[in-house]
C-alpha positions in Angstrom: -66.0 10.0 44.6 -63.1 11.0 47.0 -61.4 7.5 46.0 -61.5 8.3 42.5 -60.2 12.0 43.2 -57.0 10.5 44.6 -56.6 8.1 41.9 -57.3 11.1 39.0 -54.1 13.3 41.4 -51.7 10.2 41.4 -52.1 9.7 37.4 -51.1 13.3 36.9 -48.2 13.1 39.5 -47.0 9.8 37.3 -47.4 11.5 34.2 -45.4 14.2 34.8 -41.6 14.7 33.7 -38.6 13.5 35.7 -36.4 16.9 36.8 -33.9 18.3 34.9 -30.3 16.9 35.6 -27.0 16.7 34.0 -25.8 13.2 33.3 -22.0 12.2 34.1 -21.6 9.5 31.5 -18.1 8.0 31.0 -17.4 10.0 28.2 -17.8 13.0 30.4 -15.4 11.3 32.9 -13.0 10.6 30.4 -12.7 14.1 28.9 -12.8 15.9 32.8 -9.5 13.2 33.3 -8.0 13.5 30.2 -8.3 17.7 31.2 -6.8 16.8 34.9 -3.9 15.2 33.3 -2.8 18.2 31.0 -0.7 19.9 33.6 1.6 17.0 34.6 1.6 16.2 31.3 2.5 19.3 29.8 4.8 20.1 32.5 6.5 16.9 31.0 6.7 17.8 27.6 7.4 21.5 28.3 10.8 20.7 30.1 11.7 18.2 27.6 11.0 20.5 24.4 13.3 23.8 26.6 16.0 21.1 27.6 16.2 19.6 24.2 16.4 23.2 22.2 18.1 25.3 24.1 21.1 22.4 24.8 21.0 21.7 21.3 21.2 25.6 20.1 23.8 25.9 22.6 25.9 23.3 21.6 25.2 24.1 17.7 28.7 25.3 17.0 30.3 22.0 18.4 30.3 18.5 17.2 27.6 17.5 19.7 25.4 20.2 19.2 23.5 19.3 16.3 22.7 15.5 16.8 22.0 16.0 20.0 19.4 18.1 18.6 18.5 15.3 15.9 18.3 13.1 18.8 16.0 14.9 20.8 13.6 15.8 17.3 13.1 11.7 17.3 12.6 11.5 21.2 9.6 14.1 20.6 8.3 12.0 18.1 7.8 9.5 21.0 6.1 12.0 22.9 3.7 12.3 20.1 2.8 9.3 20.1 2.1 8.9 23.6 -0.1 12.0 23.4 -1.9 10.6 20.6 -2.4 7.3 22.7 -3.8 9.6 25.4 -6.4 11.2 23.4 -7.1 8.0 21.5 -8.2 6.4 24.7 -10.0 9.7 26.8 -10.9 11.9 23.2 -11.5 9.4 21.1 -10.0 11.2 18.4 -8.4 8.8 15.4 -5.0 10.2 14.4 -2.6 7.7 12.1 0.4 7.4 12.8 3.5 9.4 10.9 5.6 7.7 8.5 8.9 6.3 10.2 11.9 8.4 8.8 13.2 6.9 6.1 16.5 6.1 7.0 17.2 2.6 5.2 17.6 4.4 1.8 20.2 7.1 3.1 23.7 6.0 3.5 26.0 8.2 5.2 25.9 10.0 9.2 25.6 13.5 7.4 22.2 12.3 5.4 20.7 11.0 8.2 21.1 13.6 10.3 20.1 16.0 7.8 17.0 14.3 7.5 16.2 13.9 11.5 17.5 17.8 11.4 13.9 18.6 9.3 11.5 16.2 10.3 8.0 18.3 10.0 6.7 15.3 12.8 9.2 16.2 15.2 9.3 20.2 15.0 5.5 20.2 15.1 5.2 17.9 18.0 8.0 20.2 19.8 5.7 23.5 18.8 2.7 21.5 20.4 4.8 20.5 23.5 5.4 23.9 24.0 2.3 25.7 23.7 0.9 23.3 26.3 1.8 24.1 29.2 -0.1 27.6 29.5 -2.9 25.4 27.6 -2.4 23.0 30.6 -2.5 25.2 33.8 -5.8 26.7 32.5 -7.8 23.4 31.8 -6.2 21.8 35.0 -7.6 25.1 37.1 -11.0 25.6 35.1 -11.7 21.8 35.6 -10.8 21.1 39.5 -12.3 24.3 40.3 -15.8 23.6 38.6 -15.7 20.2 40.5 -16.2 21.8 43.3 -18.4 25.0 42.6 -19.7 24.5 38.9 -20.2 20.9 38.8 -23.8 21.5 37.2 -22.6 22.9 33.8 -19.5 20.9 34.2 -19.9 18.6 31.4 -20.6 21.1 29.4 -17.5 22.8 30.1 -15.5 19.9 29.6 -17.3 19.0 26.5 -15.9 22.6 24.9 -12.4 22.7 26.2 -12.2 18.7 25.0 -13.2 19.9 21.9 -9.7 22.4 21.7 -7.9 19.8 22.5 -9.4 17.5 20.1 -8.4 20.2 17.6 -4.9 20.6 18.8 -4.3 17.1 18.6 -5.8 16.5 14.7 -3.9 19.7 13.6 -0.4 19.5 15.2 0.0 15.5 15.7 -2.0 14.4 12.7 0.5 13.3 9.8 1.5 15.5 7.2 -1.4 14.6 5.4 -0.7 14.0 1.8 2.8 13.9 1.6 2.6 10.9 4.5 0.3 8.8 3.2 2.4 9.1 -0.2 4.9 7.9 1.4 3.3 5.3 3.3 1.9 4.6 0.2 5.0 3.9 -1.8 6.6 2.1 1.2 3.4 -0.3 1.2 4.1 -0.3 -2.6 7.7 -1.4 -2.7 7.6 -4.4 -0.8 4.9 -5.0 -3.0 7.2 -4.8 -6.0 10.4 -6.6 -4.1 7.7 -9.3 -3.2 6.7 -10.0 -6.8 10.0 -9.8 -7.9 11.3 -12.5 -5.3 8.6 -14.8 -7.0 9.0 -14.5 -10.3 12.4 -15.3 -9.7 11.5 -18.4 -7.9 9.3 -19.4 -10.6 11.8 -18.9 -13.5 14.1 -21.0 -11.1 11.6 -23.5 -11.0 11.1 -23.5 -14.8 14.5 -24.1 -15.8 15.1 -26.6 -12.8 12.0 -29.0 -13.9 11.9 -28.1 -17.3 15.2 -27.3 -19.3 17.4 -28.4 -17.3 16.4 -32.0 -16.6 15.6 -32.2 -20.7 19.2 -31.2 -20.8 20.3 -33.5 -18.3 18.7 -36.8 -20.2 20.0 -35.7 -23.2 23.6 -35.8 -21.9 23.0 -38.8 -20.8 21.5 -40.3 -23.4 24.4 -39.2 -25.6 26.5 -40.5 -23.2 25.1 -43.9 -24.0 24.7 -43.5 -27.6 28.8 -42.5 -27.8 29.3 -46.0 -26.2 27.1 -48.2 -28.3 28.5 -45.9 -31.6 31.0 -49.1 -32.7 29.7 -52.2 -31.2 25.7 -51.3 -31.9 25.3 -48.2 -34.9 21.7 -48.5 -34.8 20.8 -48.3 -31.7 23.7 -45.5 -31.0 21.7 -43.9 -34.1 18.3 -44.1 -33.0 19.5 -42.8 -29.3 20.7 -39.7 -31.2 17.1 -39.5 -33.0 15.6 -39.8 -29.6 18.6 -37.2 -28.5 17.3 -34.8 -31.5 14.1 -35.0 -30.2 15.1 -33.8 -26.6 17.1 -31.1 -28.1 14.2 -29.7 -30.0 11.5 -30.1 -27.0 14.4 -28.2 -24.6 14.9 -25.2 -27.3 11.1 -24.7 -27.2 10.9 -24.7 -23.0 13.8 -22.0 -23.5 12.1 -20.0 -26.3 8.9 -20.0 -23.9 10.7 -19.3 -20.5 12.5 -16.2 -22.6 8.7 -15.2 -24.1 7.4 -15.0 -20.2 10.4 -13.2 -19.0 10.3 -10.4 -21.6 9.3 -11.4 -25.2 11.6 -10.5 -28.4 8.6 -9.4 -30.3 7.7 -6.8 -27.4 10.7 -5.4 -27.8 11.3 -5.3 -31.1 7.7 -4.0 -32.7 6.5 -2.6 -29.9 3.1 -3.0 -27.5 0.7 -3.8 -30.9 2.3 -6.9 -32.2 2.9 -8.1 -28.9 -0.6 -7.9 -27.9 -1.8 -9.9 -31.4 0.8 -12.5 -30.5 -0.4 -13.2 -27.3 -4.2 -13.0 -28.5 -3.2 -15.9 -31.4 -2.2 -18.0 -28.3 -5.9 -17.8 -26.8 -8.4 -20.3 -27.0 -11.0 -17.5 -27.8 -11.4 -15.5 -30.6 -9.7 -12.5 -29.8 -10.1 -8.3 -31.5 -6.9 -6.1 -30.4 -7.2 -2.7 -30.8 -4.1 -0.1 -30.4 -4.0 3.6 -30.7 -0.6 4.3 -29.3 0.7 7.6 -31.2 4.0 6.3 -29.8 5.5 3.7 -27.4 5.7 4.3 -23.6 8.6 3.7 -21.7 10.1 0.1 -21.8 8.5 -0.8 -18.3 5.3 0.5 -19.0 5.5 -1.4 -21.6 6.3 -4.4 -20.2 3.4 -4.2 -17.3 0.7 -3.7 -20.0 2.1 -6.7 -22.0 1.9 -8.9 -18.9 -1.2 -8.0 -17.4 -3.0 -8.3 -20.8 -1.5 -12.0 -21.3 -2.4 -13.0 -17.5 -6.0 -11.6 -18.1 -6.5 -13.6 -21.6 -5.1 -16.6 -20.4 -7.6 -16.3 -17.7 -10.4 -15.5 -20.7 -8.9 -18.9 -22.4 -9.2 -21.0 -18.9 -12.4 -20.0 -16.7 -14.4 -17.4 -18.6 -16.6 -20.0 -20.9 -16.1 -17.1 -23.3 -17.2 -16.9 -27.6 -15.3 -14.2 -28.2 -12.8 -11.2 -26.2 -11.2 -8.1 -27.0 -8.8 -5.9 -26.0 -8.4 -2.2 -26.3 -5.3 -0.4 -25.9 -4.9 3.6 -26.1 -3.3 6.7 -24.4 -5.7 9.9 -22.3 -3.5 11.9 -21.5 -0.6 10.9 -19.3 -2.4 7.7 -18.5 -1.9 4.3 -20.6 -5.3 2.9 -20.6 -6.0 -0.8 -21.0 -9.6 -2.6 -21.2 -10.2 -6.4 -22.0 -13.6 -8.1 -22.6 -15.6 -11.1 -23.0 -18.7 -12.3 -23.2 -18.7 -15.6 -20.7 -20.1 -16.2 -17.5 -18.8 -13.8 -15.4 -18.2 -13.9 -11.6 -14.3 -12.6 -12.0 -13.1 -10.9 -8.6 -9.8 -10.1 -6.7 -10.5 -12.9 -4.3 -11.4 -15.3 -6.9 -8.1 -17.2 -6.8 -7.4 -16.3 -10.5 -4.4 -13.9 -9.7 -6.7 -10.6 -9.9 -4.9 -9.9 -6.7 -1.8 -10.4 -8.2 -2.3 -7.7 -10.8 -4.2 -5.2 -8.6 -0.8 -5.2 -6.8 1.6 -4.8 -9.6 0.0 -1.9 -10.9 -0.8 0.1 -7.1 3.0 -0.5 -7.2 3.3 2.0 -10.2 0.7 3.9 -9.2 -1.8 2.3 -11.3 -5.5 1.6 -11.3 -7.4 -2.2 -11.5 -10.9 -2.2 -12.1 -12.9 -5.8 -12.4 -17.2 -5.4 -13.6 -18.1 -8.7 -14.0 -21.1 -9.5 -13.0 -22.7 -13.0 -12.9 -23.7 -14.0 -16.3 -21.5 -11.8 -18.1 -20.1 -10.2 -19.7 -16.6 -9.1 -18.0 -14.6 -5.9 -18.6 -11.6 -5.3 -16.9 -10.0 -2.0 -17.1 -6.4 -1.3 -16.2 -4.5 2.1 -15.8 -1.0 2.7 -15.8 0.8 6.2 -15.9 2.4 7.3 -19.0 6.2 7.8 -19.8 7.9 8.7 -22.4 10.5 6.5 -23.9 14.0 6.7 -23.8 16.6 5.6 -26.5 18.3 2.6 -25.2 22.1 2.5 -25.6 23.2 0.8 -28.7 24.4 -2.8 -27.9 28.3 -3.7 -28.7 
């Protein structure tokens, strides 16, 4: 009876609940260092932000004054960016990184410096740098001291003044939200366009190297030959000019379909509709165009929407397995709206190797949309979105 007693008392000691404590994890640890470092920090910045402006607004009415002051805007976007660094690694907080200033587009000292001169990174880094060094003496004192004689609630103390930091940090050091991813946007978009202009030089290159030009080539020559054998052999100088004839004719028709890819006379002449028929006759599958333009779009605009609706049929005529396709063409509002369909097998995607990609990243680089629902078994619609612009006369041609 006594044995069981005991036993009955040791269960109910097992079962009871471990005492309260406060766990010091390594996040904990990170924020009470990333608080520790504040003041030397801040002390840091601090001098660097006073030194910078008041040297700068001192020397404002000389020559030095104000790019010294430009200078010292960029060297605080350096301290940004180690301060974002910091918190990245203690905070965990996510902040992107500000645009570069754009300074490969500006010529000229005055432009540049102008632009350094009101750089919203650099003055709202220096307004940061400056606020924290008060900021900085009162976490570095709250902290060390509650080490030491409030180390129980400690974490939870660090946990809240982390947190002000954390908010410092995503409103003063964040980019300038939408106006910097714009522009990181359109810088991401212009190599974009330099890149696909780059190739399709290279390709017309290549088109007129291996196909005009070496037509050209044999049929110099083969005149050449034909001019010789003209007196002692006149038929077989005349049937090399047949031949000659023939090469002629084949070279004109490369050229007439190297100068359709490049920009077609029939775009230009009768606008997005006819173009659009002309390049659906070409197709292997029975194609319905449909346009409801009340006018035409600007002669680019133009030219993208002709292009990716050829690319996307001749894709319909080559791995779609389609009966029939269609496309659709009209205008909502300042948007120039595109949709092609067919019934085939489906499957299409921008990493089918089919030049989706391609596409998707001519019209992101006139801030366009690309939209692929195909699933497997058909069918495939493919909807494209360009912005609309008005067109403008085109000087007459002398």
């Amino acid at each position: 009876m006594t044995e069981r007693i005991i036993a009955t008392d040791t269960r109910d000691v097992g079962d009871r609940l471990p005492p309260a404590r406060f766990a010091y994890d390594r996040h904990t640890w990170k924020e009470i260092a990333h608080l520790l470092a504040n003041l030397p920090v801040s002390l840091i910045g601090f001098t660097y932000v006073v030194t910078v402006l008041s040297t700068g607004a001192f020397l404002s009415l000389t020559v030095i004054g104000l790019p010294l002051l430009a200078g010292g805007l960029m060297g605080a976007r350096l301290l940004g960016q180690l301060e974002r660094g910091r918190a990245r690694a203690l905070l965990g907080v996510r902040v992107d990184e500000p645009s570069p200033l754009p300074f490969r587009g500006r010529s000229g000292f005055l432009s540049r410096l102008w632009m350094a001169l009101r750089d919203p990174v650099g003055w709202r880094t220096v307004l940061y740098d400056f606020m924290r060094l008060p900021w900085g003496i009162l976490t570095f004192t709250i902290t060390l001291t509650s080490l030491f004689v409030l180390w129980p609630v400690l974490p939870f103390i660090a946990r809240g003044l982390a947190n002000a930091d954390r908010a410092m940090v995503r409103g003063l050091l964040s980019p300038s939200d939408e106006l910097e991813r714009r522009v990181a946007e359109l810088e991401s978009d212009r190599g974009v366009v330099v890149d696909t202009a780059a190739a399709d030089l290279r390709r017309i290159e290549r088109d007129l190297h291996d196909g005009a030009q070496a037509r050209l080539v044999n049929l110099a020559m083969g005149l050449g030959l034909a001019k010789e054998k003209l007196l002692e052999d006149p038929d077989t100088a005349a049937s090399m000019v047949e031949e000659a004839h023939g090469e002629v004719k084949l070279a004109l028709q490369e050229l007439r379909d190297l100068a359709r890819g490049i920009h077609p006379a029939v775009l230009t002449d009768r606008g997005l509709d006819a173009a659009l028929s002309a390049v659906a006759s070409r197709c292997t599958v029975p194609v319905k165009v449909t346009a409801d333009l009340p006018m035409r779009p600007a002669a680019a605009i133009e030219g993208i929407a002709y292009f990716t609706v050829s690319e996307l049929l001749q894709n319909v005529s080559k791995h779609s397995g389609a009966r029939s396709a269609s496309v659709d063409v009209w205008r909502s509002d300042n948007r120039l709206l595109i949709q092609v369909w067919d019934d085939g097998r489906g499957g299409a995607s921008l990493d089918g190797g089919t030049g989706m990609a391609g596409l998707a990243d001519r019209l992101g680089a006139v801030d366009g949309l690309f939209v692929i629902e195909s699933p497997v078994g058909g069918p495939t619609t493919i909807t494209a979105e360009l912005p609309w612009r008005d067109r403008t006369e085109e000087p007459a041609r002398g």
